[in-house]
C-alpha positions as CSV (number, residue, x, y, z in Angstrom):
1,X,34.5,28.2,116.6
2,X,30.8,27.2,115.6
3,X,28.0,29.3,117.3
4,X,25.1,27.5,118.0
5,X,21.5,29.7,117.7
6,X,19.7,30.4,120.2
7,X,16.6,28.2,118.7
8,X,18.8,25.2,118.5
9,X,20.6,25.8,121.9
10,X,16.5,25.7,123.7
11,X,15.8,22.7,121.4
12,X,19.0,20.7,122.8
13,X,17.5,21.7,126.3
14,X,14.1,20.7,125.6
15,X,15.6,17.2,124.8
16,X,17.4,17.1,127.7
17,X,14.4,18.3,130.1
18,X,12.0,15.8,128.4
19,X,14.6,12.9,128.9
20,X,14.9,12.0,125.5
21,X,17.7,9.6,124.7
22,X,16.8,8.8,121.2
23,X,16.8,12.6,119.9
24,X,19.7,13.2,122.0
25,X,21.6,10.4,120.6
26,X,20.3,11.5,117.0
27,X,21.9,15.3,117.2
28,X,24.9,14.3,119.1
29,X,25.9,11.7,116.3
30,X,25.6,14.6,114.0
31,X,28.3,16.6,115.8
32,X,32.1,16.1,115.4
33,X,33.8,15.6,119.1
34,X,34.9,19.8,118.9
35,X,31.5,21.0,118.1
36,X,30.2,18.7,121.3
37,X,32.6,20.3,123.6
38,X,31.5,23.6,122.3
39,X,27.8,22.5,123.1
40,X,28.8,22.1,126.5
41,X,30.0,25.3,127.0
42,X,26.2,26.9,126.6
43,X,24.8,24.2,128.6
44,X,25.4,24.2,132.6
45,X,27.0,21.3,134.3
46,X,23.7,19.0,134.9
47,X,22.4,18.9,131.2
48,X,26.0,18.8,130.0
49,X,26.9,15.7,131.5
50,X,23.1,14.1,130.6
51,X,24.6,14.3,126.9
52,X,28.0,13.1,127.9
53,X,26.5,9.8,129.4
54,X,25.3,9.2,125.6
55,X,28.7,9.1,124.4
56,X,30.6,6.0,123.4
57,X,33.3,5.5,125.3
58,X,36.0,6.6,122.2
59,X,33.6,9.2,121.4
60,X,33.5,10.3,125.2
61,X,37.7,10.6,124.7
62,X,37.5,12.5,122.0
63,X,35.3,15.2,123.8
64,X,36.4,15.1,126.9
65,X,40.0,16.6,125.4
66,X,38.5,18.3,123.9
67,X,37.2,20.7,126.6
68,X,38.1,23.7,128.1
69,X,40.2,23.1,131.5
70,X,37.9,24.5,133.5
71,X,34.6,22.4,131.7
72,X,36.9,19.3,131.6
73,X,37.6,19.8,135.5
74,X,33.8,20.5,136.2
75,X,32.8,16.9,134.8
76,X,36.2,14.9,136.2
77,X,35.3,16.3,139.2
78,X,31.6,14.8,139.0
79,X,33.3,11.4,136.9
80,X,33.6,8.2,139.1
81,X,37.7,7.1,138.4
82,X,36.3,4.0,136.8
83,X,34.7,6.2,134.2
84,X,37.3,8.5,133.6
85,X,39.8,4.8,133.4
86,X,37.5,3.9,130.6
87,X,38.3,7.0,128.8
88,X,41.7,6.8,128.8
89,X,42.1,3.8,127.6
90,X,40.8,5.3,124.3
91,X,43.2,8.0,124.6
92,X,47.0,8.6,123.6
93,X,49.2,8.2,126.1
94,X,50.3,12.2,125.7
95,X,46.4,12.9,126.6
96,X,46.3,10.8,128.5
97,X,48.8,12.1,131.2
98,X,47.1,15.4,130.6
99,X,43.8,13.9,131.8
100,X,45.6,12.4,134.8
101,X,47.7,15.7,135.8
102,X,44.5,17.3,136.6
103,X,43.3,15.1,139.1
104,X,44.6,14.5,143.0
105,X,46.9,12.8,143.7
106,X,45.1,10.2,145.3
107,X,42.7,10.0,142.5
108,X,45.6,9.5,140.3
109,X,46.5,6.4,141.8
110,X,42.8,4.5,141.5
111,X,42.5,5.6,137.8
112,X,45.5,4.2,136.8
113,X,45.0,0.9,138.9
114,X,42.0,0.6,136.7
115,X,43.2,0.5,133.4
116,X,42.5,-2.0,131.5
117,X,46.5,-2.1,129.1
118,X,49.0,-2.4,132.2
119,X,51.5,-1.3,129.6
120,X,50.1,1.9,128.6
121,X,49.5,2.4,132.5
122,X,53.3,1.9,132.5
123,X,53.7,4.4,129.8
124,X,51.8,7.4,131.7
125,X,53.4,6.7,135.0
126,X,57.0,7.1,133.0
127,X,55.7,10.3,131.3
128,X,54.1,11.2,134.5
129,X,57.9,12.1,135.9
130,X,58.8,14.3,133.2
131,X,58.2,18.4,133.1
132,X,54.9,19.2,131.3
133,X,57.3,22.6,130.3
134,X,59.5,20.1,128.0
135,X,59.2,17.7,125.2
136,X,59.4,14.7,127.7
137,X,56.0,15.9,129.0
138,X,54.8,16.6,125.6
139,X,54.9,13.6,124.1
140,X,53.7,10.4,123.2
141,X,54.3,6.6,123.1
142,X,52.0,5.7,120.0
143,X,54.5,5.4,116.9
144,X,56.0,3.1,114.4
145,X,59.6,2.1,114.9
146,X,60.9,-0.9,112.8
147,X,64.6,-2.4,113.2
148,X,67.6,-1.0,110.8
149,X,68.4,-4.5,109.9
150,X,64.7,-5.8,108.8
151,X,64.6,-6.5,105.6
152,X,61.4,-4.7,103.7
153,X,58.8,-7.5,103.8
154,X,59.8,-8.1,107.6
155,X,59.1,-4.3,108.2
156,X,56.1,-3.8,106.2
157,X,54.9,-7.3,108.5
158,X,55.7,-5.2,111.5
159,X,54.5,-2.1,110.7
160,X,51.2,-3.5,109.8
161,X,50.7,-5.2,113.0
162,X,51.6,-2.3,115.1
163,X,49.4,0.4,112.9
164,X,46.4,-1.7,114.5
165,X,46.4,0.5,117.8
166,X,47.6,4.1,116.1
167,X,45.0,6.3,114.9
168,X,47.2,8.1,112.9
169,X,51.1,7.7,111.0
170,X,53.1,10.2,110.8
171,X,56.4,8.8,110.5
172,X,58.1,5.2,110.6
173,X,61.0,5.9,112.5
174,X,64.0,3.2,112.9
175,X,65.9,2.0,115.4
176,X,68.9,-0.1,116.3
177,X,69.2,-3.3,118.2
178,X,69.9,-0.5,121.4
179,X,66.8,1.4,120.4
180,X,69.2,4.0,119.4
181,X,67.1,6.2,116.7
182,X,68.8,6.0,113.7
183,X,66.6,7.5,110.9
184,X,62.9,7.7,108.9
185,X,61.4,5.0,106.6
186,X,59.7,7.3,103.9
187,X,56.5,5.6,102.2
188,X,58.5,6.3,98.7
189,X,61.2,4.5,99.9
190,X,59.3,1.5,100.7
191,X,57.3,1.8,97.2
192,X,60.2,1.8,95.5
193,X,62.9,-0.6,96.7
194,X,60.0,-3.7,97.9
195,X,63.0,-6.2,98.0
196,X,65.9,-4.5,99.6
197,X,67.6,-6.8,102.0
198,X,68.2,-4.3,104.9
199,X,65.8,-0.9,105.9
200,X,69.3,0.4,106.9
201,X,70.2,0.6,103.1
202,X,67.3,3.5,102.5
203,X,65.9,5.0,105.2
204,X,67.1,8.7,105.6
205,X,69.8,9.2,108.3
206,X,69.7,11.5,110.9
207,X,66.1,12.8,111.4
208,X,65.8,16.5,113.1
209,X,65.1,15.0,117.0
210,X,64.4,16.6,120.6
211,X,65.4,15.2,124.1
212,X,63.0,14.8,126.3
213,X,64.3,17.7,128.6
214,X,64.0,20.0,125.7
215,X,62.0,23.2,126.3
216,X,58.8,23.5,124.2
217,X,59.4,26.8,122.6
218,X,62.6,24.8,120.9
219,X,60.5,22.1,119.9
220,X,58.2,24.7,118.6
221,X,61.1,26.7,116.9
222,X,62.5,23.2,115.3
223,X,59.3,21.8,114.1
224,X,58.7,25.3,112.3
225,X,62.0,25.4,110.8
226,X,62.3,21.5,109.3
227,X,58.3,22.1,108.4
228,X,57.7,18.8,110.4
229,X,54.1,17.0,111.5
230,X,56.0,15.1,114.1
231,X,59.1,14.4,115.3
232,X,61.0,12.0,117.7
233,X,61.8,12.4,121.2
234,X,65.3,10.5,122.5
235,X,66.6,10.4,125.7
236,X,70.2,11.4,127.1
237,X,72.2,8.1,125.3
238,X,69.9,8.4,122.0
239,X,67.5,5.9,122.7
240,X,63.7,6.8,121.1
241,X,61.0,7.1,124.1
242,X,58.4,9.1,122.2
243,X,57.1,11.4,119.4
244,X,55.5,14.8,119.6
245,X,52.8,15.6,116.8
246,X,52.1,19.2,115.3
247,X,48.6,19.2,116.7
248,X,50.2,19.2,120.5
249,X,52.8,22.3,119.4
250,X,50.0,24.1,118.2
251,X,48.0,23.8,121.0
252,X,51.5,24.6,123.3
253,X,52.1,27.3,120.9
254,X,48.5,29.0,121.7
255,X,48.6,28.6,125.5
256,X,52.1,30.7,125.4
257,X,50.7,33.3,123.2
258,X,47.7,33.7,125.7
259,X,50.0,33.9,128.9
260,X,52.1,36.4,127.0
261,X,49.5,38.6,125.6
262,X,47.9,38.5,129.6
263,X,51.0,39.3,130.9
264,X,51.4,41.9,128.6
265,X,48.3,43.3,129.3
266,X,49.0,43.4,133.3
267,X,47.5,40.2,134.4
268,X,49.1,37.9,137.0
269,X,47.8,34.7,136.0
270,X,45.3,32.8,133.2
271,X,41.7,33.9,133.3
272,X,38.8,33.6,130.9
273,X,35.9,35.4,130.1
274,X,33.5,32.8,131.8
275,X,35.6,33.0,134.8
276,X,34.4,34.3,138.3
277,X,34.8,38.0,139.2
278,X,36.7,37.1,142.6
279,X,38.8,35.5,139.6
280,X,39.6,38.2,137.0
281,X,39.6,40.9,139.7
282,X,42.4,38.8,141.7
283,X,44.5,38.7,138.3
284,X,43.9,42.4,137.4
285,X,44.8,44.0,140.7
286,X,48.3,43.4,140.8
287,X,49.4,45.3,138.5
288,X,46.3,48.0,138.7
289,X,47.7,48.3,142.5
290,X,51.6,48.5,141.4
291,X,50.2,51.4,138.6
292,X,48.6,53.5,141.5
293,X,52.1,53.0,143.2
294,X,53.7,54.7,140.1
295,X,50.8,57.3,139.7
296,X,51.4,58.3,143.4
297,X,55.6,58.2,142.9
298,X,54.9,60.4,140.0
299,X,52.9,62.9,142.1
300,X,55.8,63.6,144.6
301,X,58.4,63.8,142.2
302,X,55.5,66.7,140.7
303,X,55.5,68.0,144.0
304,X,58.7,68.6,144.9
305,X,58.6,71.2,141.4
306,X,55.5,72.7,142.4
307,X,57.5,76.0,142.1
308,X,58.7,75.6,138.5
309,X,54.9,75.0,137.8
310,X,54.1,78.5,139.6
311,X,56.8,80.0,137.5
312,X,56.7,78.8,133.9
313,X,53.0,77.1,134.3
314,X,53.6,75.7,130.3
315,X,55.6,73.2,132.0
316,X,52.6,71.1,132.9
317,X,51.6,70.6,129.4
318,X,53.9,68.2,128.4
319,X,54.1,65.8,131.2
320,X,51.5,63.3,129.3
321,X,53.6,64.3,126.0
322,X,56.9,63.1,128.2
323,X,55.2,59.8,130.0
324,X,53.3,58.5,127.2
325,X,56.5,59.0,124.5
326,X,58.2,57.0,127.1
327,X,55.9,54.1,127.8
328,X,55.4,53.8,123.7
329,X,59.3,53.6,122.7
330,X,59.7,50.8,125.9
331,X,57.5,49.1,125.4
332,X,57.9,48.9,121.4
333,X,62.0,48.0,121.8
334,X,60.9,45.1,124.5
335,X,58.2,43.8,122.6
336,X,60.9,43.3,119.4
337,X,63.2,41.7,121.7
338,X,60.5,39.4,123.1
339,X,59.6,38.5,119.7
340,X,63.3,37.3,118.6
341,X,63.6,35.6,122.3
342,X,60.8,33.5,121.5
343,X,61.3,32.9,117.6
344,X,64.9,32.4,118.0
345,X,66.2,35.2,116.2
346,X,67.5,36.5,118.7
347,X,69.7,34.7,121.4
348,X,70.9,36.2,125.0
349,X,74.5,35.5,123.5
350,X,74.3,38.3,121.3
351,X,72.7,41.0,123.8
352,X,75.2,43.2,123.7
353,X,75.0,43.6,119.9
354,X,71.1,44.0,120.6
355,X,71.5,46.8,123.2
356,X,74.1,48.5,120.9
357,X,71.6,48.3,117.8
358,X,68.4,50.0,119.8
359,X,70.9,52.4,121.3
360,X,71.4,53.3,117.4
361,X,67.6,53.3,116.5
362,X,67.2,55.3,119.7
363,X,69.3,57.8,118.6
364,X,67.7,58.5,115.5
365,X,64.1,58.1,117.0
366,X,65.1,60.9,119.4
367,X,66.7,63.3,117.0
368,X,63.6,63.4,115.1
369,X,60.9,63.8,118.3
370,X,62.6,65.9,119.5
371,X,62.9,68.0,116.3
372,X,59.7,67.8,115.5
373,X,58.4,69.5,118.8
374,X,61.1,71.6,119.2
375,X,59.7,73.3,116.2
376,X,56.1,73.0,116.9
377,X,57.4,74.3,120.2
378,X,59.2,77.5,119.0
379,X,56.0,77.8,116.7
380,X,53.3,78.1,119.4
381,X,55.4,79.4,122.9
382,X,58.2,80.8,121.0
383,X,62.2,79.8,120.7
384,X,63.1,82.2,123.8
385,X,60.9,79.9,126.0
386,X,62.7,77.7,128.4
387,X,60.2,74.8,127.7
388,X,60.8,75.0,124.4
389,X,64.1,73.7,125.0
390,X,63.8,71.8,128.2
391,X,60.9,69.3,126.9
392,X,62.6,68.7,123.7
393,X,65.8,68.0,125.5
394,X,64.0,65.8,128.1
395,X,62.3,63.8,124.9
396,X,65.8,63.1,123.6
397,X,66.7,61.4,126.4
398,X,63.5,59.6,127.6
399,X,63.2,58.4,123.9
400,X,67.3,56.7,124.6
401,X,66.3,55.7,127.9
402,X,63.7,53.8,126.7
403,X,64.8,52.4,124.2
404,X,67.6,50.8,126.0
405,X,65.7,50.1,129.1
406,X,63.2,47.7,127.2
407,X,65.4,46.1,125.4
408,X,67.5,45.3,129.0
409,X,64.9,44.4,130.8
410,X,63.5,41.5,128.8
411,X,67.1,40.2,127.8
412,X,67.7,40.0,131.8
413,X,64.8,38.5,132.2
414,X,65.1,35.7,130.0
415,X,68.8,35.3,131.7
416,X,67.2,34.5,135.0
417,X,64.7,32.0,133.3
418,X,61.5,34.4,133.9
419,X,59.4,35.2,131.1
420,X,60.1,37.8,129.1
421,X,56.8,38.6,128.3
422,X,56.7,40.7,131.9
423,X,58.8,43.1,130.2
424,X,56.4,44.2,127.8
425,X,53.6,45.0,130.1
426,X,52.7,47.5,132.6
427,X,56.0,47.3,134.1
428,X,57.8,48.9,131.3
429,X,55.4,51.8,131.0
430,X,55.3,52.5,134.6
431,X,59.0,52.5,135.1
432,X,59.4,54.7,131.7
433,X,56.9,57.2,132.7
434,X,58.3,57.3,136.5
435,X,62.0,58.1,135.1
436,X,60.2,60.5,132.3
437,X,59.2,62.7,135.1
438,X,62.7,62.9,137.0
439,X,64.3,63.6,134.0
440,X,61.6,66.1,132.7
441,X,61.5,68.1,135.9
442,X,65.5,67.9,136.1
443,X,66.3,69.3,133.2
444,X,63.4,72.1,133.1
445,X,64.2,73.2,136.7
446,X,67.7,73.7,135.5
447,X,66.9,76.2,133.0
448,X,64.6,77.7,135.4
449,X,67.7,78.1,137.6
450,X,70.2,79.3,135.3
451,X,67.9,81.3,133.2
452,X,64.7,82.0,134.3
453,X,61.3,81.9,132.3
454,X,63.4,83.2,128.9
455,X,66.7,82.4,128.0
C-alpha cells in the first residue's frame, strides 16, 4: 500500500481548493489507477470526486474498481447512472456485474439500459443470475475461443480479430461446433506447427475446468494445484460460458481470509477500521454479550462449590490454569481442521479418521500437562494434597475434551454448510472453559468427599 505524506496529501488539497484542473490533471497522470484509489481514501467525499471528474473514462474504470466498497459506494451513490453506464462499458464483464450488484435494483435497470454494447449488457444480465459465492458469479465473458476444426491461419485470423476488445490473453481455449470446450491452443503450438490443417491436431486435450455452480474455495484450491492464471468456466452439458483470472481468486481468496480471521476473532460481520463506531460496536457485541453469558454460567457453577473453596481454598488457583488450557487445546485442534477444510486436505468424508487422530494427539498432550503439573504440584502443595491430584486429573481430561470438541465442532459445521471458521473463535473457548469448570469442580469435590483435605 503506498502512504502518501502529509506535505503531498495538503498539496493535493490545495489544488483541489484553488480549482486547479491543469495541476490536478498533471499529478493524477502520474499515478497508476491503485495509487488514485488510495488517494481517495485520505481525501473526504467532495474533493475525492473533484479528482474523479478528471479521469478519462477507461482511466475512471480502472479506479473506480479499484476502490474500497464502502469508497466505491460513497461516489456510486453521488454518480448519475449515465456516468456510472459510461464506466462499465470500459470494464470486464466480471467487474462489471460487481459494479452493478451494488446498486438498487431499480438503479440497476437504468444503467444497463444505457449501455452503449447491447451484447455485453446481455452478458451481465446472464451473469447477473448466477451466485456471487460460485464460479458462475466469478467470472467473465472476455476470452479467446477458436473452432477445433480451423485450420492454423483461419485461427490466428480469428484470434487476432477478437484480441482487439481483450486487455489481456491468458489462454486460447477451443471449442466444438456445440461450444463444447474441448482443450487449450498453446502459443508454442502455434509457433511451431504454422500449417497444420486442423487446431484439433495440437491443441492439449482436456484443460483443468469449473462449472459455473462451483464453489470459490474449489476454484481456488484447483487453480493452486494446476498453478493456473485462468481457467474456463462450462456449464452443466460442457458448453464454455466464461473464464475466471488469478487476479479475481486472489482477491476471493483475501475477502475469505478477512471474514475468517473476524470471525475468529468474535466478530459478527465485516468491519473496517474507518468504519462508524455504531458499526464496529454492533459487530463486536455479540460475542462480547455471549462471553459475559459464559463468565456468569461459570460463576454459578463456582458457586454451587463455594464450600470446597472454604475447605481446601488451593482449589481456586487453578481455575484460570484449567479454563485457559482448555480454550488453547480447542481452539488449536479446530483451527487445524479449519485449515484442511479450506485447503482441501481434509474432507468431511474422512472425519471420523480426523476425530480418531486428535483423540490420539489428545492423549499424549494430556499425559504430559498433566505430568508436568502434577509434579510442580507435589513440589510446592505436596503429593498428600487432594488438589494435587484433582487438577491434574481434571487437565487430563479437559486437554481430551478439547481436543475432540474442536475438532467436532468445525467438521459439523462445515456439514451443515456454515462456516467453519465460527468454530475457531470465541465460541470454542467459551464452551471449553464452561465444561473446564464442571469437570474441575466434579472431580475435586469428589476427593473432598471421599477423602477430605489429604488423602
Amino acid at each position: 500500500m503506498k502512504e502518501y505524506s502529509p506535505e503531498y496529501l495538503e498539496q493535493i488539497r490545495s489544488i483541489i481548493e484553488q480549482g486547479d484542473i491543469a495541476s490536478a490533471r498533471r499529478e493524477l497522470d502520474s499515478l497508476h489507477p491503485a495509487d488514485i484509489a488510495e488517494l481517495y481514501q485520505d481525501l473526504d467525499l467532495e474533493q475525492a470526486e473533484f479528482l474523479y471528474k478528471l479521469l478519462d473514462e477507461e482511466t475512471a474504470a480502472d479506479v473506480l474498481m479499484e476502490l474500497d466498497e464502502d469508497d466505491r459506494k460513497k461516489l456510486l451513490d453521488n454518480m448519475p447512472n449515465e456516468v456510472i453506464a459510461k464506466q462499465i462499458d470500459h470494464m470486464d464483464t466480471d467487474d462489471a456485474v460487481d459494479i452493478i450488484q451494488e446498486l438498487d435494483k431499480e438503479d440497476q435497470e437504468e444503467v444497463l439500459s444505457q449501455l452503449d454494447d447491447v451484447e455485453q449488457a446481455g452478458d451481465i444480465i446472464d451473469l447477473l443470475k448466477y451466485d456471487e459465492d460460485t464460479a458462475g458469479g466469478l467470472m467473465g465473458t472476455e476470452m479467446i475461443v477458436v473452432n477445433e476444426n480451423w485450420s492454423m491461419p483461419e485461427c490466428i485470423k480469428e484470434m487476432r480479430r477478437q484480441a482487439e476488445e481483450l486487455d489481456e490473453i491468458y489462454y486460447v481455449f477451443v471449442v466444438d461446433n456445440d461450444e463444447r470446450l474441448r482443450g487449450v491452443l498453446p502459443l508454442k503450438k502455434m509457433l511451431t506447427h504454422p500449417s497444420v490443417s486442423k487446431i484439433k491436431h495440437v491443441m492439449e486435450e482436456d484443460p483443468a475446468s469449473v462449472k459455473t455452480d462451483t464453489p470459490i474455495d474449489e476454484v481456488a484450491q484447483d487453480f493452486e494445484k494446476y498453478d493456473l492464471v485462468a481457467m474456463p468456466v462450462v456449464d452443466s452439458i460442457g458448453r464454455l460460458v466464461g473464464q475466471i483470472t488469478v487476479d479475481d481468486v486472489m482477491d476471493e481468496v483475501r475477502e475469505s481470509q478477512e471474514r475468517d480471521y473476524q470471525l475468529a476473532s468474535g466478530l459478527s460481520s465485516d468491519v473496517e477500521t474507518d468504519d462508524s463506531w455504531f458499526a464496529q460496536a454492533k459487530a463486536r457485541l455479540p460475542w462480547l454479550l455471549i462471553g459475559i453469558g459464559g463468565g456468569i454460567c461459570n460463576s454459578v457453577i463456582l458457586g454451587n462449590f463455594e464450600q470446597g473453596f472454604a475447605t481446601n481454598p488451593a482449589m481456586a488457583l487453578f481455575i484460570p490454569l484449567i479454563g485457559g488450557t482448555g480454550g488453547n487445546v480447542g481452539i488449536q485442534s479446530s483451527a487445524i481442521v479449519v485449515q484442511g477444510l479450506a485447503n482441501g486436505s481434509l474432507e468431511i468424508s474422512r472425519a471420523s479418521r480426523q476425530i480418531l487422530k486428535e483423540i490420539g494427539v489428545g492423549l499424549l498432550n494430556a499425559c504430559i500437562i498433566a505430568s508436568l503439573v502434577f509434579f510442580y504440584n507435589c513440589i510446592t502443595l505436596g503429593a498428600t494434597q487432594v488438589t494435587t491430584l484433582a487438577v491434574s486429573l481434571s487437565l487430563f481430561a479437559v486437554v481430551i475434551f478439547a481436543s475432540v470438541f474442536g475438532t467436532f465442532v468445525p467438521l459439523t459445521l462445515e456439514r451443515f454448510k456454515i462456516d467453519p471458521a465460527l468454530a475457531t473463535g470465541p465460541f470454542i473457548s467459551i464452551t471449553n472453559d464452561i465444561i473446564g469448570m464442571v469437570i474441575y469442580m466434579s472431580i475435586s469435590s469428589w476427593f473432598l468427599v471421599r477423602f477430605g483435605e489429604f488423602l
